[in-house]
C-alpha positions in Angstrom: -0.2 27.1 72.5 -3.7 27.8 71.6 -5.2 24.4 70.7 -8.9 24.2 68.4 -10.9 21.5 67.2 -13.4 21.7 64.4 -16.5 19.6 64.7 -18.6 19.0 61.4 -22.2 18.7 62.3 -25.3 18.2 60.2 -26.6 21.3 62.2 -23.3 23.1 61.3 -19.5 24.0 61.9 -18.8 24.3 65.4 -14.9 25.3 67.0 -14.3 24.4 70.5 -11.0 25.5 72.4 -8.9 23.1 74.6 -7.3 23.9 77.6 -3.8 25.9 77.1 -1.2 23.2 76.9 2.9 23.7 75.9 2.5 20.2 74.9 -1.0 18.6 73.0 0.3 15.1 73.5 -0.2 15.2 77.2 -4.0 16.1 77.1 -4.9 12.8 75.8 -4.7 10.9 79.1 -6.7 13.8 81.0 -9.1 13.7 77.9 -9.8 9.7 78.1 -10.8 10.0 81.9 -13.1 13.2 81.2 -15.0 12.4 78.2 -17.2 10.2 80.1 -18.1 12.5 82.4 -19.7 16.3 81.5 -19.1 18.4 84.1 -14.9 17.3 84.0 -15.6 17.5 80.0 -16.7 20.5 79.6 -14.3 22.0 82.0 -11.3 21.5 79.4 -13.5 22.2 76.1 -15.2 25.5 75.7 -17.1 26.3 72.7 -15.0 29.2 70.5 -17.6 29.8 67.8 -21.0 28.1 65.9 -22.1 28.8 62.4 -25.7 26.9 61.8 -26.4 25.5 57.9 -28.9 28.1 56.3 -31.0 25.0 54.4 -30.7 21.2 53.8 -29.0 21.9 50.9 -26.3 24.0 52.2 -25.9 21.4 54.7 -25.6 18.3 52.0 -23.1 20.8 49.5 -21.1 21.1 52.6 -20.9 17.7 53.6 -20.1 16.6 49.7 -17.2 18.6 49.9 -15.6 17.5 53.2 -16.1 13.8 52.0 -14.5 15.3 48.7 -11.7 16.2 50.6 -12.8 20.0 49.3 -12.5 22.9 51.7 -15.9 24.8 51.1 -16.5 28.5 51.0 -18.2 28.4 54.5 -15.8 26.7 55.9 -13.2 29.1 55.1 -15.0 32.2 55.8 -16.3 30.3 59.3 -12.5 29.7 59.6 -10.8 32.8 59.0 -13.7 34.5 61.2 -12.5 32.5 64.0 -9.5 31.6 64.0 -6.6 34.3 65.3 -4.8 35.9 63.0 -1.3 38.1 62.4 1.4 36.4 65.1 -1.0 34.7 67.5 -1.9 32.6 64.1 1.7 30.8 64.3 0.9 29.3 67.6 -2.5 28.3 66.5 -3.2 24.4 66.2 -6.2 23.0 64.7 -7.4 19.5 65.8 -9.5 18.1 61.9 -11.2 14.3 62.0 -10.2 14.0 58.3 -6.3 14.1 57.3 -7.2 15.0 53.7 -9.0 17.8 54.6 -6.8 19.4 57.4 -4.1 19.0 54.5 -6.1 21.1 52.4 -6.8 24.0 54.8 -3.0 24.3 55.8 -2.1 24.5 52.6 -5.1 26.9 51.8 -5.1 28.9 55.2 -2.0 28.2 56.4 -3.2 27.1 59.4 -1.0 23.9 61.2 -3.4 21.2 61.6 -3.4 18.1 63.5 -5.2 14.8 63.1 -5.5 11.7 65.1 -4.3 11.0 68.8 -5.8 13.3 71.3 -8.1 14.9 68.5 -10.0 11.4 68.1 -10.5 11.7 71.8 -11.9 14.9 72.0 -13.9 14.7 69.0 -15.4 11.7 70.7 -16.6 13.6 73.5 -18.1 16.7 71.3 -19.8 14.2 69.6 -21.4 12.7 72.8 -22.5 16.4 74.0 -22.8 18.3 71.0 -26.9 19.1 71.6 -25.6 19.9 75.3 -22.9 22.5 73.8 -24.7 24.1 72.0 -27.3 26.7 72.9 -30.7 26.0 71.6 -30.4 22.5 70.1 -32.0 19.6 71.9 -31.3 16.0 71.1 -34.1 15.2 68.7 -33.5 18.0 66.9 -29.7 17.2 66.4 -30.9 13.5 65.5 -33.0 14.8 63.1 -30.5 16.9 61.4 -28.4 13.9 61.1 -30.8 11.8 59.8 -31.9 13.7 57.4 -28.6 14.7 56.1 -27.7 11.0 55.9 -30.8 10.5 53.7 -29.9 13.0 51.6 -26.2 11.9 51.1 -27.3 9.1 50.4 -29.9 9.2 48.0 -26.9 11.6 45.9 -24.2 9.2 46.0 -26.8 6.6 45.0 -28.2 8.7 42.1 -24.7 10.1 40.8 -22.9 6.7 41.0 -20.7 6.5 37.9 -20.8 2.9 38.0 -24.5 2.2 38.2 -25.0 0.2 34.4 -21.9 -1.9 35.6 -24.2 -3.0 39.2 -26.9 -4.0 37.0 -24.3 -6.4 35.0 -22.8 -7.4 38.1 -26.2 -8.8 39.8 -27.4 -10.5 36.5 -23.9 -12.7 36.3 -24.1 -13.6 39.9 -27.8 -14.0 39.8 -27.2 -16.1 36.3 -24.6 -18.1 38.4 -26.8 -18.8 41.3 -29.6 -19.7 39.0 -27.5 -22.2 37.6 -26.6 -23.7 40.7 -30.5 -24.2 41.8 -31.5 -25.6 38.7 -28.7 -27.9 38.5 -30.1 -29.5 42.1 -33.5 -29.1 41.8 -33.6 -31.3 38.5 -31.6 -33.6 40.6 -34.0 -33.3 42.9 -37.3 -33.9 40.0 -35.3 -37.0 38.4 -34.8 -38.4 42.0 -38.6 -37.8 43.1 -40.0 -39.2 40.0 -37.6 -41.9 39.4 -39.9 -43.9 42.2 -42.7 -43.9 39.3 -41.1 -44.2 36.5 -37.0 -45.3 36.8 -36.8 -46.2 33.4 -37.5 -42.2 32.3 -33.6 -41.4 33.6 -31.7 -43.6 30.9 -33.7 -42.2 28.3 -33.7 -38.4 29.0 -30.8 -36.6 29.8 -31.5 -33.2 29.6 -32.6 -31.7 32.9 -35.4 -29.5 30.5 -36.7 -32.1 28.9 -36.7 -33.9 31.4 -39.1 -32.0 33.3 -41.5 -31.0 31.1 -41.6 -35.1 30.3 -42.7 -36.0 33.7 -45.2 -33.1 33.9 -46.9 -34.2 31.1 -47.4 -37.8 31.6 -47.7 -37.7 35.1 -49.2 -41.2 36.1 -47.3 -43.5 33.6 -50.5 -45.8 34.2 -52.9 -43.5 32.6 -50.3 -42.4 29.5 -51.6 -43.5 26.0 -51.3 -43.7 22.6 -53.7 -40.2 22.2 -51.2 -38.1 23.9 -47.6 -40.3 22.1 -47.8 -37.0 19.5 -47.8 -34.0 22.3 -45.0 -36.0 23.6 -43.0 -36.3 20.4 -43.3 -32.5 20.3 -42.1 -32.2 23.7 -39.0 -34.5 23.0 -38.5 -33.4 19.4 -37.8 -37.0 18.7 -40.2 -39.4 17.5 -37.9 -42.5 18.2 -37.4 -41.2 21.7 -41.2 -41.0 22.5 -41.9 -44.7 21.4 -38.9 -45.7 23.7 -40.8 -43.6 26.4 -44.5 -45.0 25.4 -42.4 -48.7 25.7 -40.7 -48.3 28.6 -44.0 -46.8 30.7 -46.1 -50.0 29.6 -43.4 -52.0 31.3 -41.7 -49.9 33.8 -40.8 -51.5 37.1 -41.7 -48.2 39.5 -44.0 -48.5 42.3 -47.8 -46.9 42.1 -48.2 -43.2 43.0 -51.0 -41.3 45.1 -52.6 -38.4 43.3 -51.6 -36.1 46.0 -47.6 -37.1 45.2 -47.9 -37.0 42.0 -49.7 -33.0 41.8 -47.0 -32.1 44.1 -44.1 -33.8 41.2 -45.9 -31.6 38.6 -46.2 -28.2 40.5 -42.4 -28.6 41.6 -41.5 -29.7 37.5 -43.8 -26.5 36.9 -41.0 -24.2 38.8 -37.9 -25.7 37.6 -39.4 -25.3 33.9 -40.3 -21.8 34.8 -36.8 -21.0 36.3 -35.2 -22.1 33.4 -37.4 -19.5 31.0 -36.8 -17.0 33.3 -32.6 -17.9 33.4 -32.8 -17.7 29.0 -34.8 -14.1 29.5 -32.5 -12.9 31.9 -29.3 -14.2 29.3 -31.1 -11.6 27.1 -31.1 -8.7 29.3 -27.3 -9.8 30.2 -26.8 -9.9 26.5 -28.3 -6.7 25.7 -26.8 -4.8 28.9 -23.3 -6.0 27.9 -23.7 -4.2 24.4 -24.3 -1.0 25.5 -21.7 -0.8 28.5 -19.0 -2.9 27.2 -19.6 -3.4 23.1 -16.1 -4.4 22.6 -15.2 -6.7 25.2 -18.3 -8.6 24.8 -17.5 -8.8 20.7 -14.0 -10.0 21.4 -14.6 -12.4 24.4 -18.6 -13.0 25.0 -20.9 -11.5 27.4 -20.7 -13.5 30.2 -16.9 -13.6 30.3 -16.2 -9.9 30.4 -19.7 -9.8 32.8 -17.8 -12.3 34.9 -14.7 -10.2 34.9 -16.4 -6.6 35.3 -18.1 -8.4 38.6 -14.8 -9.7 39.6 -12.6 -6.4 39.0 -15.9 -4.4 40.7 -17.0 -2.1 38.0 -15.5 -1.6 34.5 -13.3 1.4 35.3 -11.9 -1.0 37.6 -11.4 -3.6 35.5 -9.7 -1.3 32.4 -7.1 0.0 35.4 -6.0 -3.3 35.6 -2.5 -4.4 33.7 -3.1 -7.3 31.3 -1.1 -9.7 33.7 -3.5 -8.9 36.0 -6.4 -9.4 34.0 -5.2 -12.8 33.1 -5.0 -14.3 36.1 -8.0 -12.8 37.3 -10.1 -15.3 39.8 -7.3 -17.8 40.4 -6.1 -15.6 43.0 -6.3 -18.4 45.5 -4.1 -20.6 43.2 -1.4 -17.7 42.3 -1.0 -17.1 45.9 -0.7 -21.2 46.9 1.7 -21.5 44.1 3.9 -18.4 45.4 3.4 -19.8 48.6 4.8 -23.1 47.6 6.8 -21.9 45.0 5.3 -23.9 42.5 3.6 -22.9 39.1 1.6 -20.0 39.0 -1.9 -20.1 37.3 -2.0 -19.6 33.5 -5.3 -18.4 33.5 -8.1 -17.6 35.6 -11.9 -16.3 34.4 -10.9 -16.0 31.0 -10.1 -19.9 30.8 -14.2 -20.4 29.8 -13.2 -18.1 26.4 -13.9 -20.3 23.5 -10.0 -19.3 22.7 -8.8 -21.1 24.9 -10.3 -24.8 24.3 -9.1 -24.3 20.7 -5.5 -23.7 21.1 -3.1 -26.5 22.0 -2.2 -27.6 25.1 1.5 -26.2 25.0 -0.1 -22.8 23.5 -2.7 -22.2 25.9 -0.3 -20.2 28.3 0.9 -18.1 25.3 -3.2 -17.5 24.2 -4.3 -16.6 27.4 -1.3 -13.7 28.1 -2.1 -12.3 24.3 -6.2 -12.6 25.1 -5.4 -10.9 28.5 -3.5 -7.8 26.3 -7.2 -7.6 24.0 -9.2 -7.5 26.9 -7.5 -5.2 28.5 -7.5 -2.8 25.4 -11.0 -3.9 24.9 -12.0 -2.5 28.7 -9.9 0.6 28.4 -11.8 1.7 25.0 -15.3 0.5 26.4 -14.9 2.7 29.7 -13.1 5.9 28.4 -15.0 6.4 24.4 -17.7 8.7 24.2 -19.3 6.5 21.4 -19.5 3.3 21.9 -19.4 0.9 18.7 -17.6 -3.3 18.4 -15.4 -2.0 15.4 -12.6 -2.2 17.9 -13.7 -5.8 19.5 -14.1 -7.4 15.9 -10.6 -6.4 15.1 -9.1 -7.5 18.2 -11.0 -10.7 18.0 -9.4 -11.1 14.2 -5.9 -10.2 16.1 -7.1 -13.3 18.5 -7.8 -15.6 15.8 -4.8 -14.5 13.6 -2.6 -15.4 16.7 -4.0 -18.7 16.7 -3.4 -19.4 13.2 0.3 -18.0 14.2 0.5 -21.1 16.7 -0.8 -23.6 14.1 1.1 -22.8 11.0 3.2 -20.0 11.7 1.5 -17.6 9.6 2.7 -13.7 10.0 -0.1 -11.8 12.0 -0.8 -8.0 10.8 0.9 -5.8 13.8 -1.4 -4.0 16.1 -0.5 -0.5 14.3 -1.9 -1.4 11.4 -5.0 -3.0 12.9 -6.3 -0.1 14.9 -5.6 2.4 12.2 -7.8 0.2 10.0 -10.6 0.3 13.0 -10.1 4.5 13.4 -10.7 4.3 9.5 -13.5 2.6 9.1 -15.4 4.4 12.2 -14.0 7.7 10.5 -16.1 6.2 7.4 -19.3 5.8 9.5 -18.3 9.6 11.3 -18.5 7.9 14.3 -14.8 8.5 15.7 -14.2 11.9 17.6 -11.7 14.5 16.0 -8.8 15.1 18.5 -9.5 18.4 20.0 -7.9 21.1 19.5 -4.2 21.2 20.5 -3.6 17.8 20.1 -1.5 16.8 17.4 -2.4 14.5 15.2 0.1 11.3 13.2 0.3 13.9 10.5 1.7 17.0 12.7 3.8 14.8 14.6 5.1 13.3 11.2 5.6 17.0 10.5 7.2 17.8 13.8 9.8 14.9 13.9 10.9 15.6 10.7 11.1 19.4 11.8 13.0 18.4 14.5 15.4 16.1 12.6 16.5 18.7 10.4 16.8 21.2 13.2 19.4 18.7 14.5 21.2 17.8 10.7 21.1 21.7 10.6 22.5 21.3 14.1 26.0 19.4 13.2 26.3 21.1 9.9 26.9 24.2 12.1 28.6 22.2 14.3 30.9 20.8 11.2 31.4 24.3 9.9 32.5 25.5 13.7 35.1 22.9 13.7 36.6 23.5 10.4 36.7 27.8 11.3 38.5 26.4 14.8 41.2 23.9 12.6 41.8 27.1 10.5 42.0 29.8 13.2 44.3 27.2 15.2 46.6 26.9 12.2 46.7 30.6 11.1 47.5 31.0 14.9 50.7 28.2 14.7 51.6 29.9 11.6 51.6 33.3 13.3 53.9 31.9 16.2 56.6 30.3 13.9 56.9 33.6 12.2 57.3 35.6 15.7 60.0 32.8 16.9 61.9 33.3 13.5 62.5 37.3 14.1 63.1 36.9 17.7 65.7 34.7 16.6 66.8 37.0 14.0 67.1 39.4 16.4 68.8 37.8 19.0 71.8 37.2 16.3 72.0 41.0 15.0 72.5 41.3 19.1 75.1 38.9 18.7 76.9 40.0 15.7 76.9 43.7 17.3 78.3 43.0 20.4 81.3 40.6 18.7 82.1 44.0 16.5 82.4 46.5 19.5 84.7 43.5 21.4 86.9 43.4 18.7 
């Protein structure tokens, strides 16, 4: 049994021949002790054949295909250069890192290939004194090989990654989330800082905004006057509101403030205002982002719902693979698997609770919304990830479907059936010649119309011929009767003439 393992290498394919074994199993033991040490290593591994990489390029086309799961064209011709052919090929084994790709080149090559076990092991050690096998190759120049190959594989996957518009949607929601969660406690933080000053400020204000931009501008409550009551009403858009404030700082009971403190309130005020105008432009870009990836689920549900659910799902190819029972119970997972657990309720709803669906249908309907919701957004995903033109004539008819639905639960009013609503979206984006012809050698509703009805009077054609067979075998099988009585008849005939005859020579 001739045993080989291939080792890919950014410097090239290299071949290298094991020891003759009957059985490979039994190397791995003898391989564990030796691949720490060369000179036992290299006496069980020889080196069969090298072929180098002509460029860079070579090398990362190469390496694209083994990741691929792709047998390239050097690696066949290095392959059927070097490996023995007619009946020494039959008890050939070839030792391949990757399953995938030793499946490939037996069923290619016809070559038996093996993966895992011993060829981990030896692998291993090739890998530890590869620029030692090899003639010519030092160790900085196989590290350099590497290196660069790993930059430029890289930089590839990075630039050819189908799902690079759904990353930028992904970091805005969780950045949007986060940003949420900061200004949330550092108003907390503003109210509680300032509050020594001026306590009264918290009843009146509620808005963490406003709020801010409030204790910025009057700063010492001391030196606030009747000059600067108009800036404020524009600040608080509430004239009524600005007097109470103008009351209140005459007469609060807060303690006196340095100068120093109080620069350090309005700086920090300063932020939290300027986080929040930078949270609004960033709803923007979200906004705008979501329209051109995902028009339709963003029409039907809103942009930081399917946002929230293209993060969650990972990317919106992803997210359209899902089944809608998936979909709808997607970010409760932690409650769906306590409730199995338990064997209690499962969840009803998971990120698609926020939908503005939701709140408005009843309580003993907000199951029901949430499965048919789940079905649109589904459809909705599948048509943003797989059309070729993107348009929200598909989301504002699902979104009607949505609405109709919850009319359904409130008055029982017939909704239109889903047939009937996409064909009304295909016409309308036919109208605007924005819907794609089906290519050729697809039928279309009127050839398979036309086809059906071909086939259903192939098959009344079918049992007319079928009747028509019958009524020949009823009348074949009655001539045939008829044709048998009349043959029993003159054999009975006969048979009395015989009769009669032999009576008359008796007598």
């Amino acid at each position: 049994m001739v045993f080989l393992v291939l080792f890919e290498h950014a410097a090239g394919y290299a071949l290298f021949r094991c020891q003759d074994v009957e059985d490979i199993g039994s190397l791995l033991p003898e391989v564990q002790e030796a691949v720490m040490d060369y000179s036992r290593f290299t006496s069980m591994i020889n080196l069969e054949a090298f072929s180098p990489f002509k460029s860079g390029a070579n090398a990362l086309d190469n390496i694209n295909s083994i990741s691929e799961g792709v047998m390239h064209d050097d690696l066949r011709a290095f392959l059927l250069n070097n490996v023995p052919k007619g009946k020494k090929k039959s008890k050939v084994i070839v030792g391949v890192a990757d399953p995938k790709l030793g499946g490939v080149i037996q069923e290619i090559l016809e070559i038996p290939c093996q993966s895992g076990g011993v060829v981990n092991e030896v692998l291993r050690g090739v890998r530890l004194y590869f620029h030692r096998l090899i003639k010519g190759l030092t160790a900085p120049a196989a590290a350099k090989a590497q290196l660069g190959l790993g930059h430029s594989y890289s930089r590839a996957r990075v630039k050819f990654n189908v799902h690079r518009a759904d990353n930028m949607i992904i970091q805005s929601i969780s950045l949007l989330d986060q940003l949420d969660k900061d200004i949330n406690t550092f108003s907390m933080r503003i109210r509680e800082w300032y509050s020594y000053h001026f306590p009264e400020l918290i009843k009146i204000i509620t808005d963490n905004l406003t709020y801010a931009r409030v204790a910025q501008f009057i700063g010492n409550r001391k030196e606030f006057n009747d000059e600067k009551l108009e800036q404020l009403e524009d600040i608080v858009m509430d004239s009524i509101k600005a007097q109470c404030i103008f009351e209140a700082a005459r007469v609060s009971m807060g303690m006196d403030i340095s100068p120093i403190d109080l620069i350090n309130i309005q700086r920090f005020a300063s932020r939290v205002i300027a986080l929040v105008k930078y949270r609004s432009e960033l709803s923007e870009y979200l906004s705008s982002k979501m329209n051109n990836v995902a028009p339709n689920l963003t029409t039907l549900i809103g942009e930081q719902v399917g946002a929230r659910l293209i993060s969650h799902a990972g990317s919106l190819t992803n997210l359209a693979k899902y089944p809608a029972s998936t979909v709808q119970i997607l970010g409760a997972e932690k409650a769906l698997f306590r409730a199995l657990k338990t064997r209690g309720n499962t969840p009803k709803y998971g990120l698609i609770f926020h939908s503005t669906f939701i709140g408005r249908a009843g309580t003993k309907n907000k199951g029901r919304i949430s499965r048919y919701l789940a079905n649109k957004c589904s459809i909705a995903s599948r048509i943003d990830c797989f059309t070729e033109i993107p348009s929200i004539t598909f989301g504002e008819k699902l979104r009607e479907q949505v609405e109709e639905r919850l009319v359904f639960f409130e008055t029982g009013a017939t909704p239109r059936k889903n047939i009937h609503v996409m064909q009304e979206a295909i016409g309308e984006l036919e109208k605007k010649k924005m819907f794609l012809a089906l290519p050729p050698g697809m039928p279309s509703s009127e050839k398979k119309k036309k086809k059906k009805k071909r086939k259903r009077d192939e098959m009344e054609d079918g049992d007319k011929d079928d009747s028509m067979i019958d009524v020949n075998l009823d009348t074949s099988r009655a001539t045939a009767e008829d044709e048998d009585e009349e043959d029993e008849t003159k054999l009975k005939e006969k048979s009395k003439k015989k009769k009669k005859k032999s009576r008359k020579s008796i007598e």
